[in-house]
Chimera marker file (.cmm) of the C-alpha trace (Angstrom):
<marker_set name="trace">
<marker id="1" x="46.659" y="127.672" z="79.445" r="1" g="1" b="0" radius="0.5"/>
<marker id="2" x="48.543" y="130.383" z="80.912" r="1" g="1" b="0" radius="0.5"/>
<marker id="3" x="50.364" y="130.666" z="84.979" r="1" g="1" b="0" radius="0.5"/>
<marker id="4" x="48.156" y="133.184" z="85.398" r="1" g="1" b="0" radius="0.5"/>
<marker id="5" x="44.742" y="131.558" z="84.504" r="1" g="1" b="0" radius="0.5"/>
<marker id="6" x="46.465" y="128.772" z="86.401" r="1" g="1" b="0" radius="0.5"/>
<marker id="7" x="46.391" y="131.432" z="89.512" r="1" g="1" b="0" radius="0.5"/>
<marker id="8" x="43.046" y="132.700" z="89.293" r="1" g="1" b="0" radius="0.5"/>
<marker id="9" x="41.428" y="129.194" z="88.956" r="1" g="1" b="0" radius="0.5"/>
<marker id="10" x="43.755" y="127.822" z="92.378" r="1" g="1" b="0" radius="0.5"/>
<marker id="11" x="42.330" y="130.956" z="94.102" r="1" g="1" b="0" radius="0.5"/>
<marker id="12" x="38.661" y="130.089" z="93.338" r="1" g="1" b="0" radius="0.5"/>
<marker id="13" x="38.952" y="126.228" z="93.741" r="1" g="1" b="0" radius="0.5"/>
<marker id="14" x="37.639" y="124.975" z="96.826" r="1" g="1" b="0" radius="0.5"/>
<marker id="15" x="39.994" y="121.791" z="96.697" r="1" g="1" b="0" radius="0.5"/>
<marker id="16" x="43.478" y="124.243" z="96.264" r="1" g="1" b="0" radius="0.5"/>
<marker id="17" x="46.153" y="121.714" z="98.404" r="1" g="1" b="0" radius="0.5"/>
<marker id="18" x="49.343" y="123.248" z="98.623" r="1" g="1" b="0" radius="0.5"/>
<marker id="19" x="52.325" y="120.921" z="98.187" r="1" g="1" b="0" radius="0.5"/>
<marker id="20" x="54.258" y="120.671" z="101.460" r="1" g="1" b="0" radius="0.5"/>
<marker id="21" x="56.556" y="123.370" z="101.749" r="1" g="1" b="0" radius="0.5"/>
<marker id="22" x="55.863" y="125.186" z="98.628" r="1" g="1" b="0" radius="0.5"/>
<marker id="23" x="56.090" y="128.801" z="100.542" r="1" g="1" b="0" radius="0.5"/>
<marker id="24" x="59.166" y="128.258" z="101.049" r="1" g="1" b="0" radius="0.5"/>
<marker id="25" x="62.073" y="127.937" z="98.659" r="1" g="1" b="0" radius="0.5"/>
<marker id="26" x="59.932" y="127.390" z="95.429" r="1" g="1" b="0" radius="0.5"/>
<marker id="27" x="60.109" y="129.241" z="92.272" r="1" g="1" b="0" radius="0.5"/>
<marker id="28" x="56.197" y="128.890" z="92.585" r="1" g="1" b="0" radius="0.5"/>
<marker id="29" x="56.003" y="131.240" z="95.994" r="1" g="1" b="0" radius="0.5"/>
<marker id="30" x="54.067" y="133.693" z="94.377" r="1" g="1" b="0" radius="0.5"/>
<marker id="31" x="51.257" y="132.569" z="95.757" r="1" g="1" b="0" radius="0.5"/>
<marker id="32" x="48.233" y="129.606" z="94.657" r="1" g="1" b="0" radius="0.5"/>
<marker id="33" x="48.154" y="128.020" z="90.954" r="1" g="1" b="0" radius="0.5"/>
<marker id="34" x="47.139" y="125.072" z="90.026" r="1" g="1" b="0" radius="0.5"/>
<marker id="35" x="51.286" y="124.361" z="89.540" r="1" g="1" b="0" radius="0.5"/>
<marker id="36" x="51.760" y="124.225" z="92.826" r="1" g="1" b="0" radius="0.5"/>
<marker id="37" x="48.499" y="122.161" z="93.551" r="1" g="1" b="0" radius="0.5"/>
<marker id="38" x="48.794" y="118.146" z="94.932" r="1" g="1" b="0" radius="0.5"/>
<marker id="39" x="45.964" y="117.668" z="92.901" r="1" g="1" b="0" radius="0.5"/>
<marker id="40" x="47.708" y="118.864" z="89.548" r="1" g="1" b="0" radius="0.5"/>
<marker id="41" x="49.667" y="115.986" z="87.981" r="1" g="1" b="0" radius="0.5"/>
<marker id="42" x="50.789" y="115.687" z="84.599" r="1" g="1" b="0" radius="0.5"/>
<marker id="43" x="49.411" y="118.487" z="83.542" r="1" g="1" b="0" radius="0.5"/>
<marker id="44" x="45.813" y="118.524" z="84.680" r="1" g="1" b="0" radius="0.5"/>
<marker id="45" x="43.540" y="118.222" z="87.617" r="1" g="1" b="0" radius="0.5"/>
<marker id="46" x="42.841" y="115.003" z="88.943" r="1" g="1" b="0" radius="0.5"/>
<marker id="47" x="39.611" y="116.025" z="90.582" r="1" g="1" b="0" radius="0.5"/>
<marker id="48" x="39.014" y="117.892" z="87.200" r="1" g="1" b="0" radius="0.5"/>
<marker id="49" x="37.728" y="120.503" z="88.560" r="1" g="1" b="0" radius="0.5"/>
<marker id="50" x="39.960" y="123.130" z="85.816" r="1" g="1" b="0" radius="0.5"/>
<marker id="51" x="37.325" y="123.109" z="83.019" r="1" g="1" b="0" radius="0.5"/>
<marker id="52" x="34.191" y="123.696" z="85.626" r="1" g="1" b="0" radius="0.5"/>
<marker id="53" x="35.828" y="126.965" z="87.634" r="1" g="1" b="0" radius="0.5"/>
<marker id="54" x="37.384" y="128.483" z="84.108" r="1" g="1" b="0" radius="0.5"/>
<marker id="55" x="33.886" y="128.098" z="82.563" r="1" g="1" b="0" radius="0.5"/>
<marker id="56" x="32.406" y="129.800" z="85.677" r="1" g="1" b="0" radius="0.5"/>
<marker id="57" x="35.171" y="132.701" z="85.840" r="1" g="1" b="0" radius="0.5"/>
<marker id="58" x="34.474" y="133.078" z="82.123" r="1" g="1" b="0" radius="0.5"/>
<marker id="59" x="31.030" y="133.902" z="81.962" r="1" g="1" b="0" radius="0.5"/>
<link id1="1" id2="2" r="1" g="1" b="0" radius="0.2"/>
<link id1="2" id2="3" r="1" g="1" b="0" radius="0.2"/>
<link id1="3" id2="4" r="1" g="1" b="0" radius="0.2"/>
<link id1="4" id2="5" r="1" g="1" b="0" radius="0.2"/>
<link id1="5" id2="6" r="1" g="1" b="0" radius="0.2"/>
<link id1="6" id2="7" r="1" g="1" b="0" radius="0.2"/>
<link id1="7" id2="8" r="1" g="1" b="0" radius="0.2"/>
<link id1="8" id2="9" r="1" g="1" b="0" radius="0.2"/>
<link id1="9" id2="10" r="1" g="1" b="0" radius="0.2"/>
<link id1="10" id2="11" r="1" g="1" b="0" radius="0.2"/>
<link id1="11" id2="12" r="1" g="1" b="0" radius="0.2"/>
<link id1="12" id2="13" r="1" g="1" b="0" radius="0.2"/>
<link id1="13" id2="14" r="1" g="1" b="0" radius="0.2"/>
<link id1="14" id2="15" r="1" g="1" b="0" radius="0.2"/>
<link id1="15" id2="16" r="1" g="1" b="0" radius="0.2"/>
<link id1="16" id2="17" r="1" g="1" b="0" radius="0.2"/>
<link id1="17" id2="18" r="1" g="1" b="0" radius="0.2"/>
<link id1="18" id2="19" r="1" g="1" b="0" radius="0.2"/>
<link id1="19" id2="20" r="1" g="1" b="0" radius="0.2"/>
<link id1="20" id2="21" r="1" g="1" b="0" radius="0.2"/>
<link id1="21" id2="22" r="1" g="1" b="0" radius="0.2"/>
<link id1="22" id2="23" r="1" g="1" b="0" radius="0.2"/>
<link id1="23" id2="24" r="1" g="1" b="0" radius="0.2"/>
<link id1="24" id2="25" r="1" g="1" b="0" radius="0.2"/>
<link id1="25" id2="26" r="1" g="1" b="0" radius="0.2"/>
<link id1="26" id2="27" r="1" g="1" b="0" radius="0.2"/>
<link id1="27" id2="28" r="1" g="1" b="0" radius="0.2"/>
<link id1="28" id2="29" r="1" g="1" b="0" radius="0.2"/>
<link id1="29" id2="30" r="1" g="1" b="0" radius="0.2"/>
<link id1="30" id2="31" r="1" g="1" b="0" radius="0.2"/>
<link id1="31" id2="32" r="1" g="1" b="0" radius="0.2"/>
<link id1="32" id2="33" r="1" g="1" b="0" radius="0.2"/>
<link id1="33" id2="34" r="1" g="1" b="0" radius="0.2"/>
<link id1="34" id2="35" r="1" g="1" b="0" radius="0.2"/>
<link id1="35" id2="36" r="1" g="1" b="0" radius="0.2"/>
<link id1="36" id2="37" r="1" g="1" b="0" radius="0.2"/>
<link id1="37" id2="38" r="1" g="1" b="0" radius="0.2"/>
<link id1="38" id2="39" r="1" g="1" b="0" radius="0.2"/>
<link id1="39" id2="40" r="1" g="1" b="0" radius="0.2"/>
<link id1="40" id2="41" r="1" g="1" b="0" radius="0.2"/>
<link id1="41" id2="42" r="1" g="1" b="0" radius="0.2"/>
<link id1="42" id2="43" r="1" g="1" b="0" radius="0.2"/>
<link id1="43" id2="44" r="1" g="1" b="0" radius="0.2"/>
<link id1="44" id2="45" r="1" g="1" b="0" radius="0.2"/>
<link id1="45" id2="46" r="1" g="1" b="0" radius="0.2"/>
<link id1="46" id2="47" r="1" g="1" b="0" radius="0.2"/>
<link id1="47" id2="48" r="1" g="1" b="0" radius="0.2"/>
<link id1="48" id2="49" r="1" g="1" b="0" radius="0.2"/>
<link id1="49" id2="50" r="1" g="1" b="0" radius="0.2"/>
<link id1="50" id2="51" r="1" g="1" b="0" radius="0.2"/>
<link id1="51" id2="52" r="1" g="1" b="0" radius="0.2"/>
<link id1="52" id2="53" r="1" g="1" b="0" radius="0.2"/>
<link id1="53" id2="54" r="1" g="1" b="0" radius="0.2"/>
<link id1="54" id2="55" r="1" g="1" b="0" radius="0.2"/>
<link id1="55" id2="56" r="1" g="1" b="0" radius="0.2"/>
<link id1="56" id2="57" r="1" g="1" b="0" radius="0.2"/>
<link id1="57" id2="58" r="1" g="1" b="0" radius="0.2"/>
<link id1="58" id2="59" r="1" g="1" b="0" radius="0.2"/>
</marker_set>
């Protein structure tokens, strides 16, 4: 998967956490992905909640 279907999935998950600070001085300021999530860990959702809200946005 792609940063950007990483973006638009953060920006319709209800469960989007921010890691501390990551508005300021990270590469991944651009705004919400799943990247930048607390709930993102190697690689996938831990709440997997990626699957569900891609399969929603896709339809």
């Amino acid at each position: 998967m792609n940063r950007s279907s990483f973006t638009k999935i953060a920006q319709n998950c209800s469960e989007f956490d921010p890691k501390a600070d990551m508005f300021k001085n990270s590469p991944d300021a651009s705004g919400p992905t799943c990247l930048n999530c607390k709930h993102f860990k190697h690689n996938m959702c831990n709440k997997n909640l990626i699957d569900p809200i891609k399969a929603r946005l896709d339809k």
